[in-house]
Each structure stands twice: as structure tokens, then as C-alpha cells.
N, C-alpha and C positions, 0 to 999 in steps of 0.2 A: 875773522869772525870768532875763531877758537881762542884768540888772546882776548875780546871783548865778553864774551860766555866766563873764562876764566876770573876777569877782573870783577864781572858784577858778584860770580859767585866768592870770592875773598872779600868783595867788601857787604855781603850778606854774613858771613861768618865773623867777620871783624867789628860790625853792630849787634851780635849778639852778644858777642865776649863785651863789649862796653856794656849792655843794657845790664847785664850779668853783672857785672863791679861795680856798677854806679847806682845804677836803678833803683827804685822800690818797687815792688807790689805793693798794693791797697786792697785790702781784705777787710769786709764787714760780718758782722753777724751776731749770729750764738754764743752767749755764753755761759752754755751745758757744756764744752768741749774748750773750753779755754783756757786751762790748766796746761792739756795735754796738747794744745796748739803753740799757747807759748812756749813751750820746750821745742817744740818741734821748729819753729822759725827762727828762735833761736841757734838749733844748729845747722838750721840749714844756710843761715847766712854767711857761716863760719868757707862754705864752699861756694854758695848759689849765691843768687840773688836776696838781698835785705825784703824783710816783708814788716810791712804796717798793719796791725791787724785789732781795729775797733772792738771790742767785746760789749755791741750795744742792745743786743737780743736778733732774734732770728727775725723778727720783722722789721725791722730799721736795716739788717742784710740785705731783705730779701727788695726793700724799696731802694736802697743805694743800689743794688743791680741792675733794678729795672731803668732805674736813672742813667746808668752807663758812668755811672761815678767811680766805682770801683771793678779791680781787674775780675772777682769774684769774692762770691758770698759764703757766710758760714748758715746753715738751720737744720735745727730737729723736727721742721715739719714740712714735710711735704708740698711743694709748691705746685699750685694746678695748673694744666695748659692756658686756663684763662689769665689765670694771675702771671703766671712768668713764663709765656711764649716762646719759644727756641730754648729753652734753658735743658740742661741736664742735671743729672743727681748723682754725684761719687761721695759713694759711702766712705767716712774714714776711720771710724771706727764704732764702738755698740760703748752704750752708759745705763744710768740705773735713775730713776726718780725714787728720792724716796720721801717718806713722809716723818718730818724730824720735830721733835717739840723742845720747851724748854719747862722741865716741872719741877720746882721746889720741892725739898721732902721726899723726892723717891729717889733711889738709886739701886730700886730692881733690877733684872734683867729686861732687855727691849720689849717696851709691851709688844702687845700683838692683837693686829688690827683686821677687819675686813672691810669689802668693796662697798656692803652697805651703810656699816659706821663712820668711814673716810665720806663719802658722800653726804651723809645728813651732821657731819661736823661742819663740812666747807659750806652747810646748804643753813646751817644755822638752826636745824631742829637738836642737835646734843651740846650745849652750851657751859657743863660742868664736867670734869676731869674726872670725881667719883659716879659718873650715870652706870645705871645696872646693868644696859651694853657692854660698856666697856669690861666692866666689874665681872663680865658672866665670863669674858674672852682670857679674864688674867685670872683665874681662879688662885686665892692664896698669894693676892698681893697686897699693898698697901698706897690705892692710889688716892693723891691728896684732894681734897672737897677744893676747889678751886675756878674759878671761871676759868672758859676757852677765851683766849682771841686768837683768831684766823688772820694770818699774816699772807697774802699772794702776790704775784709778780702784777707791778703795776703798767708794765714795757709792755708789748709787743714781744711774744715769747713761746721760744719752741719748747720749752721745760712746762709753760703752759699748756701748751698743743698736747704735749704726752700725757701730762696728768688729767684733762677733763677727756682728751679720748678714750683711755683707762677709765677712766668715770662714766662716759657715756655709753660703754659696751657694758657696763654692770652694772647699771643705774637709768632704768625707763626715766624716771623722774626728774634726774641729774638731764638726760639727754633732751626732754621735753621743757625744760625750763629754764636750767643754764647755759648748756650746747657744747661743744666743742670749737677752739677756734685758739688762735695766738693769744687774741683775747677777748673773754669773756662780763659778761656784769655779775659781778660777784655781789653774794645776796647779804653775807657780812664781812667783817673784816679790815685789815687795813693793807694797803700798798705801798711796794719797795721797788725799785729798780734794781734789776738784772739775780741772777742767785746771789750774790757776794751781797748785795741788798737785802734781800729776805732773811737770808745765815745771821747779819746784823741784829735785823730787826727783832728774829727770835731771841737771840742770844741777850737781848738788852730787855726785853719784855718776859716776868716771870707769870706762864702758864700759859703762852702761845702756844703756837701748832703753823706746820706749815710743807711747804714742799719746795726740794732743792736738788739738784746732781749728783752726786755719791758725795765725787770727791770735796764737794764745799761742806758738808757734814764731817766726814773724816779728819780736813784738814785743819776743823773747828772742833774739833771732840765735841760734836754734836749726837745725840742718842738719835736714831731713828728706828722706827715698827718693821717689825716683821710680820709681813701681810700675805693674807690666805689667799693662795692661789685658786685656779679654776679647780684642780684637783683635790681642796680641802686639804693642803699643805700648807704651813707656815713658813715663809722662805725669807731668807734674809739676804739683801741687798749685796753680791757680791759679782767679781768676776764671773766665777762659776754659775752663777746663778742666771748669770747677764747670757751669757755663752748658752746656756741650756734655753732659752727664752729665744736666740738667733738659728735656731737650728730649725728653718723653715725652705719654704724655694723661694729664693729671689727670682724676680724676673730681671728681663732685659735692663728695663729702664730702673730698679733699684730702685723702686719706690714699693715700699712694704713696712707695714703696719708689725710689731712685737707686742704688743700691748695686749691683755690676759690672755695670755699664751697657755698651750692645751698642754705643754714639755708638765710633766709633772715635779720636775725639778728644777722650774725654770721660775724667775721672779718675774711676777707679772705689769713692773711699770720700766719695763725695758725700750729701748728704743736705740737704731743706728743715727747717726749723724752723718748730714751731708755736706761736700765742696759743692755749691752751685755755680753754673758760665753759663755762659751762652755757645751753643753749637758752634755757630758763626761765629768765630775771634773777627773777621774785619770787619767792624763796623768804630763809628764816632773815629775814623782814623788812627785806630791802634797798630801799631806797626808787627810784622810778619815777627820780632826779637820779642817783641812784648808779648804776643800770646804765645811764642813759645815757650819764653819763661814760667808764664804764670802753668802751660801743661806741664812743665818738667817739673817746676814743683810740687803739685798735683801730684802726682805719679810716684815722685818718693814718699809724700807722704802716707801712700796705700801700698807702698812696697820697704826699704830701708829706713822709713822715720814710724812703722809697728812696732820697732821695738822699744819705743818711748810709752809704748800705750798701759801696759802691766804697772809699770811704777807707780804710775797715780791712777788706778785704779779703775782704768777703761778697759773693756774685753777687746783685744786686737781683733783686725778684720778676719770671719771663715773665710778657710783658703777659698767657698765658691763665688763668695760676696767680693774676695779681691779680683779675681777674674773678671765679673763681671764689673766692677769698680774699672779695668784695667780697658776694657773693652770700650766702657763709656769713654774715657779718656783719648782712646785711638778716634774716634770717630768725630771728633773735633775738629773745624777745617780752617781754613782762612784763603778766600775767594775760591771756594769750593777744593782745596787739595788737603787731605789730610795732614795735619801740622805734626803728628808723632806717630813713628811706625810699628 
């Protein structure tokens, strides 16, 4: 009985080291966090398992999971019990929305914006570059008389989700008319797919406006606003800023809103990013090697693959967000026994 107990357990251990070298993960989702995901899958293949990972927006994730298509999802927003039943939320790290234009003829410093003028921009009541709004916010600038067009995410989008909920918490009008959601009916404008879409779109259209991830602004030498927080501070899109904006309580389940944040030195279109799974690994006949994998990769990624997140421009996980990150991760089963201890 104890040489038959032995053999199944060697050849449990002997299909994982194969799923480990051969295998893929299938990964959908976000991408707000896809910069700093391809880096990270990238090294993890180098020891772990290969991973595939779609960058199709957070709603085309959050639907290939439900579908059971993929091992797990990438999104910036929040999935409801209704929407994605059994599902958990591991944070993997915190990013920035910001709101980046393209203006001919300036090359000021970053304007600088508020929650009302971003809102009746995207809402289509401020339609020209020199409006006396704007004009009042940059005292002693030189901004060009130019028409706006409003460039937004045409996908299914958790960069979405962040920026109209930032909109709906400071803007009755914005939340009674356009709403918050992946996605919205936007009242002008025109649509891109994914951020790397939008960054495009600006960058090719002279006197757009729009909203993207840090790092697709950065990595485009794209100008983006520095926007007045709840504390009538102008705060500029950064780590630090990110970081001052997560210094909240997470709960258990890691589902928490960053968005106009009270930190007075915190930027207020912050937001964490989530791995999504399902509780349950055994289901659609996923083998006991396969959701192992896809936890252990999980797990470096919110413990040894943090120190990818600083270079391109993502605030790494608070140490309380990676515990509790850590914690969702344990609690993961397959035919009810915890898969990681």
C-alpha cells in the first residue's frame, strides 16, 4: 500500500515538472498593466512555466474567464459576484490614469486640470483648447485657440472603469448621464482599442485629449495634466503619488476603489490591478499541475516578480495589500484541498 501511495505521489510531482517545461498558461485581460506583465512573464518563463498573455482589455478577460477559456484574467475593475461568481481578486500591483493631449504650439509646463473641466471636456460642453476654464487654471500660459477631439477606449476597459469612476465621484452630471462601467456611451469623440490604441490615436491627431496608463504616456513622450486633487492640490501622475493614493484598508477580498483619494498627496485617478481565478481550480477538467502552476505563478508575481514594477512605472504592492494578495492566493482549492500552503 505504501509503495502504491509512493508511486502516485512521484507521478504527481513528475506532471507537474512536465506541465512546468512544456506548458503554457493562457492569460486575458487589461492592458493598464501590460508593460509590466510582459516583463514579468517574460522572466518567469526563463524558470517557471511559458505564459500567453492576450492584452485585449479587462472586459474581453473578464469574459474569456467566465468562459473557462483561459487559466486566468487580467482587470482594473472590479468584478461583481454577479458578473464573476467564485472568482477572487489578487492585486499585483497600483498604476496611474492620466489625462494626456496632443497640442500644437505649446510647450509649456503640464497644464493643469480639474474634475469639473476633465468631465464637461469628455462630456463635450469645452470644445476649444483656449476656453476661459481652462485659461483661469494656467494663469500666464499660452494655450493655442484650437478645437478638442476626445479620443476614448473603444474595448471593453478597465482604464475605462477607473477613469469614469474618478468622473462619477466628482461629477453628479458625469454619473447621472454617462455612468461608470468598462464601457460607456460616450457623448463625443472618437474610439481606439486598448491604451496603445488611444496613445496612437492622440499622437496622430493634432489637438486631441484623452486618457491612458502612465506608462503608455511616458513611453510615448506624451504630456499629461496635473489634476487637482480632493485637497486642492495639483498632483502629478507618479509612483509616489500612486503610492500616497493606496494607503487606504484593504479588505479581505481586495476589492477597493483609489479613485479621488482624501491622501493629500496622493493623485487622484489611481487605481490597483487585479490577477482574477476562480476559487475552485477543478473545474472544465483542469488538472491538479495546471492550477498549480497558474498559483505559483500568481504568487511570484505579488512577491519576487515586484521588483519589475518601479522600472516602468507601477507603484509595487503595500506590504498590507501583498499579504492580503498572499492570503487570497492560499485560499485557492482543487476538490476542496488547498492547492498552496
Amino acid at each position: 500500500m505504501l509503495k502504491k501511495i509512493s508511486l502516485i505521489a512521484l507521478l504527481v510531482v513528475l506532471s507537474m515538472s512536465l506541465f512546468a517545461q512544456k506548458a503554457e498558461l493562457l492569460g486575458a485581460g487589461a492592458t493598464f498593466p501590460y508593460p509590466l506583465y510582459s516583463k514579468m512573464f517574460d522572466e518567469y518563463s526563463k524558470s517557471g512555466a511559458k505564459v500567453n498573455y492576450q492584452a485585449i482589455g479587462s472586459g474581453g478577460g473578464i469574459k474569456q474567464l467566465i468562459a473557462k477559456t483561459t487559466d486566468f484574467g487580467g482587470t482594473d475593475a472590479i468584478v461583481s459576484e454577479s458578473e464573476g461568481a467564485g472568482m477572487i481578486h489578487i492585486p499585483t500591483c497600483l498604476g496611474a490614469v492620466v489625462v494626456t493631449y496632443n497640442l500644437p504650439g505649446y510647450s509649456g509646463k503640464p497644464l493643469k486640470m480639474s474634475a469639473d473641466i476633465i468631465a464637461d471636456i469628455f462630456m463635450g460642453k469645452i470644445t476649444n483648447w483656449n476656453d476661459k476654464r481652462i485659461q483661469a487654471l494656467n494663469p500666464g500660459t499660452k494655450i493655442p485657440n484650437l478645437p478638442m477631439t476626445v479620443v476614448y477606449r473603444s474595448d471593453g476597459s478597465g482604464t475605462t472603469y477607473i477613469f469614469t469612476e474618478y468622473l462619477s465621484k466628482t461629477s453628479k452630471t458625469w454619473k447621472e448621464t454617462v455612468g461608470n462601467d468598462k464601457a460607456v456611451k460616450w457623448p463625443v469623440g472618437i474610439g481606439s482599442k486598448g491604451n496603445p490604441g488611444v496613445a496612437g490615436t492622440i499622437q496622430q491627431t493634432p489637438g486631441s485629449i484623452g486618457y491612458v496608463e502612465l506608462i503608455y504616456a511616458l513611453s510615448n513622450k506624451m504630456p499629461f495634466a496635473d489634476i487637482k486633487n480632493k485637497k486642492g492640490k495639483f498632483i502629478t501622475a507618479s509612483m509616489a503619488s500612486v503610492s500616497y493614493a493606496a494607503n487606504v484598508n484593504m479588505p479581505a477580498d481586495t476589492k477597493v476603489s483609489l479613485t479621488d483619494t482624501d491622501a493629500e498627496k496622493g493623485y487622484p485617478i489611481s487605481s490597483f490591478t487585479w490577477i482574477i481565478v476562480y476559487k475552485k481550480q477543478n473545474y472544465n477538467n483542469r488538472t491538479l499541475a495546471q492550477a498549480t502552476e497558474t498559483l505559483k505563478l500568481i504568487k511570484w508575481m505579488v512577491t519576487d516578480g515586484q521588483k519589475f514594477a518601479g522600472p516602468l512605472h507601477y507603484a509595487p504592492l503595500p506590504k498590507a495589500a501583498q499579504t492580503k494578495a498572499l492570503a487570497q492566493i492560499k485560499a485557492a482549492t482543487y476538490n476542496g484541498k488547498p492547492i498552496l500552503k
